[in-house]
N, C-alpha and C positions, 0 to 999 in steps of 0.2 A: 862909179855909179852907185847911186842908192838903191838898197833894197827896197822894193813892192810891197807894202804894207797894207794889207785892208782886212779892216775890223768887223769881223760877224756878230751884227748885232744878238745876242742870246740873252733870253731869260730862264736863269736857274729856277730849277723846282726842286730844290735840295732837298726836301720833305719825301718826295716821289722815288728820284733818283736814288740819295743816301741810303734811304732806309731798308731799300733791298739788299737780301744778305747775299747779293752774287754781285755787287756794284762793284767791285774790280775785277770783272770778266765778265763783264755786258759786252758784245759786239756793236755798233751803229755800222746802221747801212750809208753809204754814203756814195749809193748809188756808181760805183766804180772808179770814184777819184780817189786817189791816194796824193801823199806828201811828193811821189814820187813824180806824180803828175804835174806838180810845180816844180818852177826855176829854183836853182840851189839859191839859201838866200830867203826865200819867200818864209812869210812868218804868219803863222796861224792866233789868229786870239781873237777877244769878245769885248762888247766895253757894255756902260750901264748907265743911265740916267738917275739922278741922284731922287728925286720923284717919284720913279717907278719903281725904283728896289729898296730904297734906303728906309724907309717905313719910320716910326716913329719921332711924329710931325713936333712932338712937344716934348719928348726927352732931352736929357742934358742941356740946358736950358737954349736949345734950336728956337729961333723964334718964326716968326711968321714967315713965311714966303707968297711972292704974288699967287703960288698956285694954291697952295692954302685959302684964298679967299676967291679964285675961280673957280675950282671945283665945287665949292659949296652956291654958288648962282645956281638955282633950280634952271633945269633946260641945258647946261653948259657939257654934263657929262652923262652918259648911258647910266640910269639905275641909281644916278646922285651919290657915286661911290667916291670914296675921297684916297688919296694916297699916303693917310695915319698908318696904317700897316704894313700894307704892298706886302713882296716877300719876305721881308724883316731881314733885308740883309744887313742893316743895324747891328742885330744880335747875331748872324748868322754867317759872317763875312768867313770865318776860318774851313765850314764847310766848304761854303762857295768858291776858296782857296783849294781848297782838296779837289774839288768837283774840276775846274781847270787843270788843277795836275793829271789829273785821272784820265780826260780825255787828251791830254798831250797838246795845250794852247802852248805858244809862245811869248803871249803876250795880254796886257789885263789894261782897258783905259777904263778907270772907274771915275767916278764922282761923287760929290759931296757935296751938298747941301750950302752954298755961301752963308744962310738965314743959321746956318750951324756955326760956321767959323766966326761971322760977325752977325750976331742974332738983335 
């Protein structure tokens, strides 16, 4: 039998989290589940949209993407915010990497940008 996989969608705030000088002995509540609470076997992790975390719409030469020219349609997004930045997990992935060790994921589904691999 296969292990049970399912992926908590989370967004890092590496900025937030990192920079606290007690970030490897932070507690999270977790409201009374523990690891133990699941089937042996069961795998904790987080995945990412490549949109929402990968930020830097025009570096290395990433070319356009559809949401690239949806988010800029006036009316289409809250406040006409585009996702050139997001969290910068671009420049930011090795924290982000740490940030997952730190709370004990098992497991990372990321993504990347196609408009990056064939721009």
């Amino acid at each position: 039998m296969k292990p049970l996989v399912i992926l908590l969608s989370f967004t890092f705030l590496s900025s937030n989290l990192w920079e606290s000088s007690n970030a490897q002995q932070q507690h999270f509540d977790t409201g009374g589940l523990s690891r133990e609470s699941f089937p042996e076997g069961f795998l904790f992790g987080t995945a990412a949209s490549a949109y929402q975390v990968e930020g830097m719409a025009s570096e290395d030469g990433r070319g356009p993407s559809i949401w690239d020219a949806f988010v800029k349609t006036p009316g289409h997004i809250a406040n006409n915010e585009t996702g050139e930045v997001s969290i910068d997990q671009y420049h930011r992935y090795k924290e982000d990497v740490d940030l997952m060790q730190m709370l004990n994921f098992d497991a990372y589904r990321f993504s990347i940008s196609w408009s990056r691999i064939f721009p």
